[in-house]
C-alpha positions in Angstrom: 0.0 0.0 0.0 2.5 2.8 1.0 4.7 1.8 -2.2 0.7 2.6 -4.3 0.9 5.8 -2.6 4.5 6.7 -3.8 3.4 5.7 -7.4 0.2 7.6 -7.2 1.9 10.7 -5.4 4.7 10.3 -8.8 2.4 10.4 -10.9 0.7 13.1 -9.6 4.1 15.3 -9.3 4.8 14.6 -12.8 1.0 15.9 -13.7 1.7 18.9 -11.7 5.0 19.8 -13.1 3.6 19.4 -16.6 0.5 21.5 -16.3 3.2 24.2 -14.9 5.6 23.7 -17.6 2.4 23.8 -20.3 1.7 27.2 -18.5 4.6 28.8 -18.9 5.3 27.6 -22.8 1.1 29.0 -23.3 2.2 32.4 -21.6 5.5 32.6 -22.9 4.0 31.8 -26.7 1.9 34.9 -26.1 4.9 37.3 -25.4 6.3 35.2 -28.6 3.5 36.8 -30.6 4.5 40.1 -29.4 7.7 39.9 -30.0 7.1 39.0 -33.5 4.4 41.4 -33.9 7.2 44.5 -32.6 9.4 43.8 -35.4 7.0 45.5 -37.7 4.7 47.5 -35.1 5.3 50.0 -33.3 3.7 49.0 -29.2 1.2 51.1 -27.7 2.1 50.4 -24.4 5.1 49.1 -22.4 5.3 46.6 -19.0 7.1 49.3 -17.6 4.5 51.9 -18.9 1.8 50.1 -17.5 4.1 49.6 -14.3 4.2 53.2 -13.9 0.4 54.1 -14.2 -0.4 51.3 -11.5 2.3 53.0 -9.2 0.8 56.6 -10.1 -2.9 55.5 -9.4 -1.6 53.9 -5.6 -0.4 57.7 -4.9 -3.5 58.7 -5.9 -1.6 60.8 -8.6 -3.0 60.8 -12.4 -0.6 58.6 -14.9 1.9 60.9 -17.0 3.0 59.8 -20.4 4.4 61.7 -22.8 5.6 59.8 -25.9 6.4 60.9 -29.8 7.6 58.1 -32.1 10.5 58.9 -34.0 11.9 56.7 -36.9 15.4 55.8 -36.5 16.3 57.3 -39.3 15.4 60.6 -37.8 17.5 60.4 -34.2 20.3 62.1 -34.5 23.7 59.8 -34.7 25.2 61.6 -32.1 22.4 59.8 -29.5 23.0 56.7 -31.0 26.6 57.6 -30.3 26.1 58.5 -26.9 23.5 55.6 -25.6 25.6 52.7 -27.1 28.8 54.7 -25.1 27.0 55.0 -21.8 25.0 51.4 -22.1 26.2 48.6 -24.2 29.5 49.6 -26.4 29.6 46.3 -27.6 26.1 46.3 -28.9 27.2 44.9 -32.8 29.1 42.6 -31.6 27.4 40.3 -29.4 24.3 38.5 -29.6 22.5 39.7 -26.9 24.4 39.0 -23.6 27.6 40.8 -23.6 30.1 38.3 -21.5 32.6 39.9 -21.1 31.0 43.1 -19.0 29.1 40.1 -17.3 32.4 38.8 -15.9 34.1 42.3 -14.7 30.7 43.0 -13.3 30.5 39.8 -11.3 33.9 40.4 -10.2 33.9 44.1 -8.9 30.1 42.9 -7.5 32.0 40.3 -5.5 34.9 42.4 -4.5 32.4 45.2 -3.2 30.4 42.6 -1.1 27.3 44.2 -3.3 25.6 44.9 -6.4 27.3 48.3 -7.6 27.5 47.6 -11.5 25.0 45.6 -13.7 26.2 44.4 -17.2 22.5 44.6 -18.8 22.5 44.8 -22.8 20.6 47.3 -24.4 18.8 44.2 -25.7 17.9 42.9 -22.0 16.9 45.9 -21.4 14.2 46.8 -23.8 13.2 42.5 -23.6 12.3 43.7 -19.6 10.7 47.0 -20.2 8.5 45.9 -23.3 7.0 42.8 -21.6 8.1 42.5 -18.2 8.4 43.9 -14.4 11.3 45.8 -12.8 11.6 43.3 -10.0 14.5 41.5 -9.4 14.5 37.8 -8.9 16.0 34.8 -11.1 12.6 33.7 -12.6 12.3 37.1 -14.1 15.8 36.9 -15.3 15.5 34.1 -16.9 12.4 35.2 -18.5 14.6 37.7 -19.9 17.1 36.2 -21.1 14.6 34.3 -23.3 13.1 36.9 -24.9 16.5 39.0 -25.4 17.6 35.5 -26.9 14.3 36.0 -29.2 14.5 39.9 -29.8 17.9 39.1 -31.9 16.7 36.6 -33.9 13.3 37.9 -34.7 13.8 41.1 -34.3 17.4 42.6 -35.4 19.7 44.9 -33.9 18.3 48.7 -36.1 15.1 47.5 -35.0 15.7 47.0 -31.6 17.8 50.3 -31.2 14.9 51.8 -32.5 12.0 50.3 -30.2 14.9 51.2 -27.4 15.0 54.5 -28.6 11.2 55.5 -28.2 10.3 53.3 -25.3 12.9 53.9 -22.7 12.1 55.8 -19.7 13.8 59.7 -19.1 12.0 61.2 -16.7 8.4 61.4 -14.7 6.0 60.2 -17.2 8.6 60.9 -20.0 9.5 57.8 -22.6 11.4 57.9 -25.8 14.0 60.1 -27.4 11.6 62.6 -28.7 10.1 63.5 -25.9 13.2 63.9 -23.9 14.7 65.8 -26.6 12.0 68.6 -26.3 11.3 68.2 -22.6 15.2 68.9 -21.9 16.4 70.9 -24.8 13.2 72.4 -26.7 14.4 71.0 -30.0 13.9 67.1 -31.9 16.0 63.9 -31.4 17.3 64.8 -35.0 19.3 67.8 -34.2 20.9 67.1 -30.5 24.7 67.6 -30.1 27.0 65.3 -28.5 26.9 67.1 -25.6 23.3 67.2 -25.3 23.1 63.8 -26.3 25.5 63.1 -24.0 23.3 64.3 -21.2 20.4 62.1 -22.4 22.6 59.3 -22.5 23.9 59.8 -18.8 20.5 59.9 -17.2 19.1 56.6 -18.9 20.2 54.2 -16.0 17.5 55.5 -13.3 16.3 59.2 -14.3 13.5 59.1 -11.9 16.3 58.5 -8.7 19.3 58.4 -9.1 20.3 60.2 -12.5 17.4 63.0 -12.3 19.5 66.2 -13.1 17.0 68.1 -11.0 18.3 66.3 -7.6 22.1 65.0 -8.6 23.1 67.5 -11.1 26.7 67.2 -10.7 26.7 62.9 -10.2 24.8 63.5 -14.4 27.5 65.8 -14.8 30.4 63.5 -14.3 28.7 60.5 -16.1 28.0 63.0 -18.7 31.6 63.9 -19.3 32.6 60.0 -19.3 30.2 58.7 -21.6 31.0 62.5 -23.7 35.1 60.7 -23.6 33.7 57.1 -25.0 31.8 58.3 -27.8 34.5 58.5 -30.3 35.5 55.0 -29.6 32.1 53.1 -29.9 32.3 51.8 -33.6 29.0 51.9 -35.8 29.0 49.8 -39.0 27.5 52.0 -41.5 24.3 50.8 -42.7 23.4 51.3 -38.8 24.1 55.4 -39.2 20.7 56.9 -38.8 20.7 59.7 -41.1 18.8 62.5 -39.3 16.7 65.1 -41.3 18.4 68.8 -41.0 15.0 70.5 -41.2 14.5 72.3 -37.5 12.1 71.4 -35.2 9.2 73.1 -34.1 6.5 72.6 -31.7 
């Protein structure tokens, strides 16, 4: 009898880990869809978008979003430049996870007894702000590493610089290049400098907190001026060169 139990309590573990595995392939196929659907179209809405509202609503605050789609073809190189300097250099050259900032990451993480340095592609990135939460735990990564995994193969790298481009978060309520090009500047994506986008490009890690030039404007300052002495160096194969329109922007 006991040994019946044991098979019957198998089978049932087997059952149960198969309807959870079957839940997660159904779920995942669904951000699959998505991510397919991205390559071509531009979203309407972002987890982290979405994120936001619910966390404006608990204040008892109304949602702020201010977004204006620009093709890629009309940010300014100088951006491209500057975002590729300040978070993924290496961007054309890996395929998603860049190992080698992984390692240094891990190791100055260790040496400091904490997390002081992530090593997060521009692809992880936008895979975790177009479909999932900002929490931190290793289901999520993984999640994450799926669909960065499926944003290069589906997707491609101008694409994805692109989505990143006019998704990303720079300020209260504020997403995408456009609108952080006017909010900050008063002019469009297409006709920043490298200083200015420079100063974009500094702020992109936590604008809200930590990198809002209203509260740390000298800690935007210095990160400014490094990723202002990197740009130079980060290497963009030519058919990647946005070609930005020199007609000026108005409101």
């Amino acid at each position: 009898m006991p040994r019946e139990r044991r098979h019957r309590r198998r089978r049932w573990m087997r059952w149960a880990i198969g309807l959870i595995l079957l839940g997660i392939a159904i779920a995942h196929s669904m951000i699959l869809l998505q991510v397919v659907r991205v390559r071509q179209v531009n979203p309407e809405m972002t987890a982290l978008m979405r994120e936001r509202a619910r966390e404006a609503r608990a204040r008892g605050a109304m949602p702020k979003r201010v977004q204006i789609w620009i093709p890629y073809e009309r940010i300014s190189p100088h951006l491209v430049r500057a975002v590729l300097a300040g978070e993924d250099p290496r961007f054309f050259v890996h395929r998603g996870f860049d190992w080698t900032q992984i390692r240094e990451a891990l190791k100055e993480n260790i040496e400091e007894g904490e997390i002081v340095r992530g090593a997060s592609t521009i692809t992880q990135q936008l895979a975790k702000n177009l479909f999932l939460s900002t929490a931190r735990h290793p289901i999520r990564k993984l999640h994450e590493a799926v669909i960065t995994v499926e944003l290069e193969l589906i997707v491609g790298k101008r694409r994805i610089l692109e989505l990143y481009l006019n998704v990303i978060e720079w300020g209260d309520g504020l997403y995408g290049a456009e609108a952080a090009a006017r909010h900050y500047f008063g002019r469009s994506a297409a006709h920043l400098s490298p200083e200015q986008a420079a100063f974009l490009a500094a702020i992109i890690p936590n604008p809200r907190q930590t990198y809002n030039p209203t509260l740390h404007p000298q800690r935007v300052e210095r990160r400014r001026r490094i990723i202002r002495r990197r740009m130079p160096q980060v290497l963009i194969p030519v058919r990647f060169l946005p070609s930005a329109s020199p007609r000026p922007f108005s409101s």
